[in-house]
Backbone as CSV, one residue per row, in Angstrom:
resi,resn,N_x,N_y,N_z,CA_x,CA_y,CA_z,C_x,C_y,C_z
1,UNK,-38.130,-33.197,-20.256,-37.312,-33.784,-21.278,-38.208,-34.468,-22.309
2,UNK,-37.737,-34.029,-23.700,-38.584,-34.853,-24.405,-38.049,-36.392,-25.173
3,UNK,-37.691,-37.318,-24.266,-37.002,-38.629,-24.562,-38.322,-39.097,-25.470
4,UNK,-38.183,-39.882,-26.269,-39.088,-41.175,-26.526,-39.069,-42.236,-25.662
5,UNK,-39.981,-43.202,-25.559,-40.242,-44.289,-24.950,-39.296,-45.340,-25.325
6,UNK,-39.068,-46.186,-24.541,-38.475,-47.409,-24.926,-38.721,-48.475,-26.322
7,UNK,-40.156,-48.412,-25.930,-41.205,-49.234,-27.104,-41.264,-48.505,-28.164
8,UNK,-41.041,-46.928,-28.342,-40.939,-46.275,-29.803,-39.990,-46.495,-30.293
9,UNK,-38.744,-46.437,-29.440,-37.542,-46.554,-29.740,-36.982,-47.617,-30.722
10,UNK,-37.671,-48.858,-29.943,-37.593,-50.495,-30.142,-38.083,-50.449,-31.454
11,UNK,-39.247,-50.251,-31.632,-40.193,-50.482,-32.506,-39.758,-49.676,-34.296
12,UNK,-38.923,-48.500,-33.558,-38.246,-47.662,-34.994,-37.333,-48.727,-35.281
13,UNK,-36.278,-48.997,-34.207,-35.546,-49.754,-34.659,-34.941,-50.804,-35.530
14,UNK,-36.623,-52.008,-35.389,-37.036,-53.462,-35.754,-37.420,-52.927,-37.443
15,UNK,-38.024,-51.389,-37.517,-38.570,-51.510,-38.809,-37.331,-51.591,-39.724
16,UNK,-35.913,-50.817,-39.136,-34.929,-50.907,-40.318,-34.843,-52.747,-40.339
17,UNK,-34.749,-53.809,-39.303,-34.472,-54.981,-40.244,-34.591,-55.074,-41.635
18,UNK,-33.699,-56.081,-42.005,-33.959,-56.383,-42.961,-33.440,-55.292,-44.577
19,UNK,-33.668,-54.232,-44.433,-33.139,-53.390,-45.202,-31.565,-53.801,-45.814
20,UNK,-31.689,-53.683,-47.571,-30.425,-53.903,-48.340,-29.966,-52.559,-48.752
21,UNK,-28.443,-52.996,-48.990,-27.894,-52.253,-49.384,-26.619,-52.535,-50.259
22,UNK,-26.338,-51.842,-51.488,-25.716,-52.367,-52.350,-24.255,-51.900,-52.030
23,UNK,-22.678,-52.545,-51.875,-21.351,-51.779,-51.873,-20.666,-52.389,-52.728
24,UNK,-19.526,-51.610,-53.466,-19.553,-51.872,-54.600,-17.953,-52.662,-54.298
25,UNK,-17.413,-53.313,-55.275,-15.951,-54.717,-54.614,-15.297,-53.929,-54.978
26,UNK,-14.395,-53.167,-54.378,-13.226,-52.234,-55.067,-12.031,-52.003,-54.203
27,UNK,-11.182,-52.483,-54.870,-9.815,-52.706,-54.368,-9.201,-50.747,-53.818
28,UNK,-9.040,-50.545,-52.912,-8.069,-49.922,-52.451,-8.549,-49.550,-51.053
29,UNK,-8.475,-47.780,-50.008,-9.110,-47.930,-48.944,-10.318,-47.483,-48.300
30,UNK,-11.500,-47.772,-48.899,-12.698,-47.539,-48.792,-13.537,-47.416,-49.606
31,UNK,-14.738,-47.905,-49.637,-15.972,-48.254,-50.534,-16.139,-46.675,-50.696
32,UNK,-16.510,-46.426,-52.196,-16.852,-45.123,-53.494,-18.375,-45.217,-53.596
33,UNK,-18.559,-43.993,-53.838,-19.163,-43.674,-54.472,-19.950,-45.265,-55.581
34,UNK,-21.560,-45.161,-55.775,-21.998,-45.838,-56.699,-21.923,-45.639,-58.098
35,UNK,-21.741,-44.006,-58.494,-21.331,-43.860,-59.575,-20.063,-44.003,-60.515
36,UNK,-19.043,-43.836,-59.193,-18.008,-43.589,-60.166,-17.400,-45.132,-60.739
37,UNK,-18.004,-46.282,-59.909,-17.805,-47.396,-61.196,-19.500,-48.528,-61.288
38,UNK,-19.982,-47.928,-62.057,-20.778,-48.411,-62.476,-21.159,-49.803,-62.742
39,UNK,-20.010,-50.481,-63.141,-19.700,-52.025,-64.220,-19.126,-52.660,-62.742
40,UNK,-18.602,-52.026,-61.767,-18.366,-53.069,-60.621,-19.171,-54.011,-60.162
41,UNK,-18.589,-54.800,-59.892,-19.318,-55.924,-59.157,-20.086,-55.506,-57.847
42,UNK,-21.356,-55.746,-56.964,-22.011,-55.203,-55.709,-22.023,-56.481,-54.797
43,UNK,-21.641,-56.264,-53.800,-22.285,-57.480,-52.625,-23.170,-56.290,-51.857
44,UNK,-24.382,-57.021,-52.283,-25.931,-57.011,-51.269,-25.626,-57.264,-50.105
45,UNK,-25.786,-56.355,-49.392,-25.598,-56.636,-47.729,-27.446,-56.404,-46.682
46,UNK,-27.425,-57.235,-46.096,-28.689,-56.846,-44.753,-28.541,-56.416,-44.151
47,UNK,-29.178,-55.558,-43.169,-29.063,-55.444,-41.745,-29.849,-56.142,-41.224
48,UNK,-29.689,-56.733,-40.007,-29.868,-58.131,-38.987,-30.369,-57.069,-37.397
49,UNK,-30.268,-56.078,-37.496,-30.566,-55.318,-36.577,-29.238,-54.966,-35.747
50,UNK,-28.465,-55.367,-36.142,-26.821,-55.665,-35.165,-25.196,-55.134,-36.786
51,UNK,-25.630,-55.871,-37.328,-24.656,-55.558,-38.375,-25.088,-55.842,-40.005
52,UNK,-24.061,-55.509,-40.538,-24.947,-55.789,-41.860,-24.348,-56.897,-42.133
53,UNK,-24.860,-57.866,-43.146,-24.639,-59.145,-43.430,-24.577,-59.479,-45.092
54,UNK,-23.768,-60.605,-45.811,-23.923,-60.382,-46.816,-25.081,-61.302,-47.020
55,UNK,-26.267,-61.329,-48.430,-27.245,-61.187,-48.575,-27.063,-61.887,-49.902
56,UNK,-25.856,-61.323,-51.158,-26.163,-61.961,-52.816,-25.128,-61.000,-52.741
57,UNK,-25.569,-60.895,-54.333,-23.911,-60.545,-55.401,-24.897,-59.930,-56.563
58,UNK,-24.234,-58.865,-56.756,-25.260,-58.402,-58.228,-23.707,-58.058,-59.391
59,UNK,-24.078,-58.187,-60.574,-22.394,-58.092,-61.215,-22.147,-56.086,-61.704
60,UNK,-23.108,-55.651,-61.954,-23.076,-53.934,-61.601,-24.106,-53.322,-61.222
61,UNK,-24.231,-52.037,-61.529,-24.862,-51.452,-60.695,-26.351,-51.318,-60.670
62,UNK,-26.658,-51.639,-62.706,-27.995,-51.792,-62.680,-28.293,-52.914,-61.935
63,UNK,-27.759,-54.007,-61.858,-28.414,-55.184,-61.535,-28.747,-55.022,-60.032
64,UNK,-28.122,-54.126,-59.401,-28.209,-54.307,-57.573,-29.112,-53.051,-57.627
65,UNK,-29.178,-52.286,-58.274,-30.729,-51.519,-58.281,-32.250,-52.242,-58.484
66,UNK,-32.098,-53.455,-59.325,-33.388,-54.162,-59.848,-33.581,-55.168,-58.592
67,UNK,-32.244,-55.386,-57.477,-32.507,-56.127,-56.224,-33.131,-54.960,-55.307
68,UNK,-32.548,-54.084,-55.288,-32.399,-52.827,-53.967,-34.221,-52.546,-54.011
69,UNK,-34.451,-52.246,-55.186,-35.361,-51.294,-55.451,-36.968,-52.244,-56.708
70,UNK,-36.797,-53.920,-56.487,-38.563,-53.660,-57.185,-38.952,-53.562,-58.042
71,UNK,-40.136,-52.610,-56.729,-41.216,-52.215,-57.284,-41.143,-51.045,-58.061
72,UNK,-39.394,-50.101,-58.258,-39.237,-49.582,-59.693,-39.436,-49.745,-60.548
73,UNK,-38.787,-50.994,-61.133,-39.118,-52.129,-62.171,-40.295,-52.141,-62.889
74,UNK,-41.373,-52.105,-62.191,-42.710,-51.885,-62.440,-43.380,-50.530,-63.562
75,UNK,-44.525,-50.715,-64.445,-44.423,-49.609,-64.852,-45.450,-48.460,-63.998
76,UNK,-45.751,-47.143,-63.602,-46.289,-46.605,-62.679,-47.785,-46.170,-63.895
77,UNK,-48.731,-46.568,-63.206,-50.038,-46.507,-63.484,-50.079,-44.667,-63.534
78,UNK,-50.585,-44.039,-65.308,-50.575,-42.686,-64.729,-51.841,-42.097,-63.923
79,UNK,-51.285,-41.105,-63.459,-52.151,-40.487,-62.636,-53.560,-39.568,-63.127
80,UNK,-54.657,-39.669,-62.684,-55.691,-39.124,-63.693,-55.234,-37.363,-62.825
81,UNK,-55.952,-36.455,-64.586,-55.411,-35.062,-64.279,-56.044,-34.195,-63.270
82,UNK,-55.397,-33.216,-62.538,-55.602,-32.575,-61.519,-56.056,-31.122,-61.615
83,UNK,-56.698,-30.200,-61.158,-56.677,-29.031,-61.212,-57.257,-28.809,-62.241
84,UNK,-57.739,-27.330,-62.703,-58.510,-26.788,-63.893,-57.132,-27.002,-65.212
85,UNK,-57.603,-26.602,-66.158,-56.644,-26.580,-67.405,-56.707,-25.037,-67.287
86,UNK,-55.582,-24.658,-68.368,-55.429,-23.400,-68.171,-56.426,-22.646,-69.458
87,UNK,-57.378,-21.708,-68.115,-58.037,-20.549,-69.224,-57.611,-19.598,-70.570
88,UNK,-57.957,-19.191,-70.897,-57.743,-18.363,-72.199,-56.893,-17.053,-71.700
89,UNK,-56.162,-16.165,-72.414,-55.737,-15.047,-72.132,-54.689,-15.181,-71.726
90,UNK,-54.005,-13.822,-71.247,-52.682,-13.770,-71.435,-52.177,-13.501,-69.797
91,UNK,-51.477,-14.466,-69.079,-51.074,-14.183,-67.932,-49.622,-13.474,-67.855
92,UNK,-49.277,-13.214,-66.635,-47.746,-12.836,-66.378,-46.626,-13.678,-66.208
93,UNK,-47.421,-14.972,-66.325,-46.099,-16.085,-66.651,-45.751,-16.652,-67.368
94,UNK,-46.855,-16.793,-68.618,-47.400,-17.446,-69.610,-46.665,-17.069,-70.586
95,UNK,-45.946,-17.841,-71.196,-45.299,-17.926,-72.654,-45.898,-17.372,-73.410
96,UNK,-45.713,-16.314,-74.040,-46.239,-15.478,-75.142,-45.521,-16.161,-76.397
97,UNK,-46.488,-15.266,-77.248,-45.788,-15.584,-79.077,-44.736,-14.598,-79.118
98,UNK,-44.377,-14.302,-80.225,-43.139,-13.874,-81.059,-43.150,-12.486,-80.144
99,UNK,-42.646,-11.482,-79.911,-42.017,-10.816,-79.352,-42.611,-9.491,-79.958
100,UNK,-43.374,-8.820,-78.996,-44.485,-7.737,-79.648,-43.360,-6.505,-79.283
101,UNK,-43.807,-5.251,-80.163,-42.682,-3.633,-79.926,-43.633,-2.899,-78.724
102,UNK,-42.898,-2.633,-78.047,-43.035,-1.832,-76.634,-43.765,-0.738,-76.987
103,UNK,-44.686,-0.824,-76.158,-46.167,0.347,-76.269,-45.313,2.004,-76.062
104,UNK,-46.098,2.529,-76.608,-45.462,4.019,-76.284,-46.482,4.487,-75.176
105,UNK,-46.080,5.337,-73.880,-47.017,5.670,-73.067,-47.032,7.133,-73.573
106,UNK,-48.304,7.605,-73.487,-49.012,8.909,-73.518,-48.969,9.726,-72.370
């Protein structure tokens, strides 16, 4: 049998602590979708390892993204370039110019 250990188990477990999550206040029977109201109000919830808990209040949806998520926020340092640049000549995938007339074969 291939069970995991107790201590892997445990140990996956402990890492979700703590983890948020945004649901959005909406009157009828069951929490939607994040998109379809945007401008809603969010209660930030935790998990405690047992249940989730409330945490804050964001007033829509950007705002409980700028809690959820950070180090988004941030701007991302670019990346220096990779790989050769592309050689000269004409490949088989390569965007050609204007649209040449079909060779006649001999």
């Amino acid at each position: 049998m291939d069970d995991e250990s107790l201590s892997d188990w445990a140990n996956r477990r402990a890492a979700k602590v703590g983890r948020l999550r945004a649901m959005p206040i909406v009157f009828g029977d069951s929490p939607r979708a994040a998109h379809l109201n945007p401008d809603a109000p969010r209660a930030i919830e935790r998990w405690n390892g047992h249940t989730w808990e409330p945490h804050g209040f964001a007033a829509n949806l950007a705002e409980a993204r700028r809690i959820l998520y950070p180090d988004a926020n941030t701007e991302p340092t670019p990346a220096p370039p990779t790989g050769q640049p592309m050689a000269p000549g004409k490949g088989r995938h390569r965007k050609s110019g204007p649209p040449q007339p079909p060779r006649s074969r001999r």
